[in-house]
C-alpha positions as CSV (number, residue, x, y, z in Angstrom):
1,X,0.0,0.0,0.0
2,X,1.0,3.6,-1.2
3,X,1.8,5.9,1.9
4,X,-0.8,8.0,3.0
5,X,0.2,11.9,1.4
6,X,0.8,14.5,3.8
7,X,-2.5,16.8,4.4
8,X,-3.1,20.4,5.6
9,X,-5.8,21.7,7.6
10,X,-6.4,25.2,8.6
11,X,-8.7,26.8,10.9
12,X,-9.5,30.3,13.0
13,X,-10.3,30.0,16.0
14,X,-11.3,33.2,18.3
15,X,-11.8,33.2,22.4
16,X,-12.6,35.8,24.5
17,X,-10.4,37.5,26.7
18,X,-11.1,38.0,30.2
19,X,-10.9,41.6,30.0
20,X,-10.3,43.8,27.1
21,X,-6.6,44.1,25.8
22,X,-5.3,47.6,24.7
23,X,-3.8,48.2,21.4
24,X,-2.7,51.1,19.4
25,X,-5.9,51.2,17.2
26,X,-8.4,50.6,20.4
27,X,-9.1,47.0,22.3
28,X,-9.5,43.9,21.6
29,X,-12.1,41.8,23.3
30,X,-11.5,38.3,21.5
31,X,-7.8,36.6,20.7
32,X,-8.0,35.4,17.2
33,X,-5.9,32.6,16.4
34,X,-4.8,30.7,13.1
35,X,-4.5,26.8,13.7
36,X,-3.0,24.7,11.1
37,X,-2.6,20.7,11.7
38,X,-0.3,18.4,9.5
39,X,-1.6,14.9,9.3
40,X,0.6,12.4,8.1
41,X,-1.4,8.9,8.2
42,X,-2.1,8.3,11.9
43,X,0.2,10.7,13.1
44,X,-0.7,14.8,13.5
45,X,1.5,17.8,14.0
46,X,-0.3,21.0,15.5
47,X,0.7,24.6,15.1
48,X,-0.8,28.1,16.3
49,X,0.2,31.8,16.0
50,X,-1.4,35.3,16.5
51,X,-0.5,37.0,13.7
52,X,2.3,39.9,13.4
53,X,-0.1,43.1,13.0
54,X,3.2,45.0,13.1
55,X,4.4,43.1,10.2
56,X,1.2,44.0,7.9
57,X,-0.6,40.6,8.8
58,X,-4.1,39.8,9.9
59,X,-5.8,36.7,9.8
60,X,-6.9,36.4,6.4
61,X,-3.2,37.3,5.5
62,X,-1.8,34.2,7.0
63,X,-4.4,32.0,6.4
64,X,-4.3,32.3,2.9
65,X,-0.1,31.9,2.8
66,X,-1.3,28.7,4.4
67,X,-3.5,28.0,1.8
68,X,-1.0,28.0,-0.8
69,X,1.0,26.0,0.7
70,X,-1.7,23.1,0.4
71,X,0.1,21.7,-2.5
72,X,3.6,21.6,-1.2
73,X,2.6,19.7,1.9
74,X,0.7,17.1,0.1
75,X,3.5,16.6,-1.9
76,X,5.3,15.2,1.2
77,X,7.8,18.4,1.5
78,X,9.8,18.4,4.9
79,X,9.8,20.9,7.4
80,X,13.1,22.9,5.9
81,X,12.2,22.5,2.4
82,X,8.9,24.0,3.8
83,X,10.2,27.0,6.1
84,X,12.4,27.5,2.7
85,X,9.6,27.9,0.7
86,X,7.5,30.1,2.6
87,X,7.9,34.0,3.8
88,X,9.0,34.5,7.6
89,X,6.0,35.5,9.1
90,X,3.8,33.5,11.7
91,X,2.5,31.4,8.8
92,X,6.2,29.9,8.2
93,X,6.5,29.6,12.1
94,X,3.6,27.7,12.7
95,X,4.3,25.2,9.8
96,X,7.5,24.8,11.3
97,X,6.0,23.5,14.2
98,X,3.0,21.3,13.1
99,X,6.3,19.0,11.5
100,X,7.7,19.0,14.9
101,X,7.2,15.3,16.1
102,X,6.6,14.9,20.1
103,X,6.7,12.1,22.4
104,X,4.8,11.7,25.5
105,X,6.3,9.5,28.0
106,X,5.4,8.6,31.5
107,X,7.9,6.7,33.0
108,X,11.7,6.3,32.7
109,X,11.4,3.4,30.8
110,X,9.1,5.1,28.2
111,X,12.0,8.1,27.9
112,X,14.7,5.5,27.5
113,X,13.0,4.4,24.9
114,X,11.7,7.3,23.0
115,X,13.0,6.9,19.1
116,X,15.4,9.6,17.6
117,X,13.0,10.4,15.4
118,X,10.9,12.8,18.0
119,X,11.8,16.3,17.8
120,X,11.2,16.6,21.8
121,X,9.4,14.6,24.4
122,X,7.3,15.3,27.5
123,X,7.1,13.5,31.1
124,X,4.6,13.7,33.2
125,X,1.8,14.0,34.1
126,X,3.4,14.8,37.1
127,X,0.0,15.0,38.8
128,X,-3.3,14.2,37.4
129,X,-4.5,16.7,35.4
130,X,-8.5,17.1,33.5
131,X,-6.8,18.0,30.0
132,X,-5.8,13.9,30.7
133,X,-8.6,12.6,32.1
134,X,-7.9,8.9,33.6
135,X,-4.0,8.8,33.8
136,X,-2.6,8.9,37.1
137,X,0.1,11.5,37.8
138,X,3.5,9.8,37.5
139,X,4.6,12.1,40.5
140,X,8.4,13.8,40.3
141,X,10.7,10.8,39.0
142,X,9.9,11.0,35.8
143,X,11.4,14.7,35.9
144,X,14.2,13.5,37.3
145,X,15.2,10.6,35.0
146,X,14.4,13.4,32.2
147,X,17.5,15.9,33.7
148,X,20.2,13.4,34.0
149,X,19.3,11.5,31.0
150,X,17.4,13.0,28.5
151,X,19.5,14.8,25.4
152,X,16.7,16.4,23.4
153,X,14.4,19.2,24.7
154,X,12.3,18.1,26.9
155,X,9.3,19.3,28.7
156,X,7.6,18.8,32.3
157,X,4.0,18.3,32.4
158,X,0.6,17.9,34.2
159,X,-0.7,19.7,36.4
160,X,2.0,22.2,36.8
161,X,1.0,25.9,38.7
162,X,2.7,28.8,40.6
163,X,2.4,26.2,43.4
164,X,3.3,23.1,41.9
165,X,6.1,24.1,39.5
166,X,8.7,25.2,42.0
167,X,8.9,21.1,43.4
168,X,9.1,20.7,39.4
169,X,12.2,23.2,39.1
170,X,13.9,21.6,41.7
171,X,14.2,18.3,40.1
172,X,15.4,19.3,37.1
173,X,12.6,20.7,34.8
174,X,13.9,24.1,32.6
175,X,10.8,23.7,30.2
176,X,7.3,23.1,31.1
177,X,3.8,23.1,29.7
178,X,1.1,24.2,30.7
179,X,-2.9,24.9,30.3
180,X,-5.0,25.0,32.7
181,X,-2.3,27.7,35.1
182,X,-2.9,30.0,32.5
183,X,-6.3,29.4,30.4
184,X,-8.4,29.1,34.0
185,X,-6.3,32.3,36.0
186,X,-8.0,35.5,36.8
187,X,-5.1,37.6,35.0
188,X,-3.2,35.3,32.4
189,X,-0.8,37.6,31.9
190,X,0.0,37.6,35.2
191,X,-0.2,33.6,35.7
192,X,2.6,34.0,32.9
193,X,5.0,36.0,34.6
194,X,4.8,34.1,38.0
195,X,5.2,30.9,36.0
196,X,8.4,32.7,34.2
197,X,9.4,33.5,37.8
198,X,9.8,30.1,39.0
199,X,12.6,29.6,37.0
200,X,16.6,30.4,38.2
C-alpha cells in the first residue's frame, strides 16, 4: 500500500479575553488565532500563531499563505524544504512546528525508549490533570530521570501551577507546559510572569 500523502488543515479560531486588551488602534475583546494541523497517516502535528499586525498581517493574510502552501505539503515536503519555501511570518513559524514530532512519556522506561526520530518529548503527568482525564500522575521521578538522562528538549507536564512548579524546578525541569495555570487564571498575563518566575 501507497503511503498515505501529507495533508493540511487550517482553521480560526477566536476566544474571548477576560478583559479587554489595549492596542494602538483601540481593544481587543477576543484573541484570534490561526491553527494549522499536519496529518501524516495516523500521526498529527499541531501549530498556532497570532499574527504579526506589526508586520502588515491579519488573519486572512496568514491564512491564505497557508493556503498556498496546500500543495507543497501534500507533496510530502519536509519541514526545511517548507520553512524555505515560505515568507517569515507566523505562517512559516507555525508550519514549522506542526512537523515537529513529540513524544509523550510517563515513566523512565518510556523516555529511555523514546525513538530519535521525536523532535522533543514530555514527562509527566506529574500529577493528574483534566486535560488527561484517567492517567494517574507519574509524581516527580519522571522529571528527574528526564534531567540526567534526556538529550533532546524536553518538557515537564501535568498539572504544573505557581504552586506546583517550583517542586518541578527543583528536580530538574527548565521547560514546562502548561494549560490549565494559565487558560483558567483570573489575570493570564499575570499567571505567565509568576510561572516565568519560578525559573533560576
Amino acid at each position: 500500500m501507497a503511503p498515505s500523502p501529507q495533508r493540511l488543515s487550517v482553521t480560526r479560531r477566536a476566544w474571548p479575553l477576560a478583559r479587554p486588551f489595549a492596542i494602538s488602534r483601540g481593544s481587543k475583546t477576543t484573541a484570534e488565532v490561526v491553527v494549522a494541523e499536519i496529518f501524516d497517516g495516523d500521526v498529527r502535528g499541531r501549530g498556532e500563531c497570532v499574527p504579526y499586525p506589526r508586520y502588515g498581517e491579519s488573519v486572512d493574510s496568514v491564512v491564505g499563505t497557508l493556503e498556498d502552501m496546500r500543495g507543497a505539503v501534500f507533496s510530502g515536503l519536509d519541514r526545511k524544504e517548507l520553512q524555505q519555501a515560505m515568507p517569515p511570518g507566523a505562517a512559516r513559524s507555525i508550519v514549522g512546528d506542526a512537523l515537529l514530532i513529540g513524544l509523550s512519556c510517563h515513566s523512565p522506561e518510556q523516555l529511555d525508549a523514546a525513538p530519535g526520530e521525536a523532535d522533543y518529548v514530555t514527562a509527566g503527568p506529574i500529577h493528574a490533570t483534566p486535560t488527561k482525564p484517567g492517567r494517574p500522575g507519574t509524581g516527580l521521578e519522571v522529571v528527574r530521570h528526564a534531567a540526567t538522562t534526556v538529550r533532546r528538549p524536553w518538557f515537564a507536564i501535568g498539572g504544573i501551577d505557581p504552586g506546583t512548579l517550583p517542586e518541578a524546578v527543583e528536580a530538574g525541569a527548565a521547560r514546562i507546559a502548561v494549560v490549565r495555570a494559565v487558560t483558567e487564571a483570573p489575570d493570564p498575563a499575570a499567571a505567565v510572569r509568576d510561572l516565568v518566575a519560578a525559573f533560576p
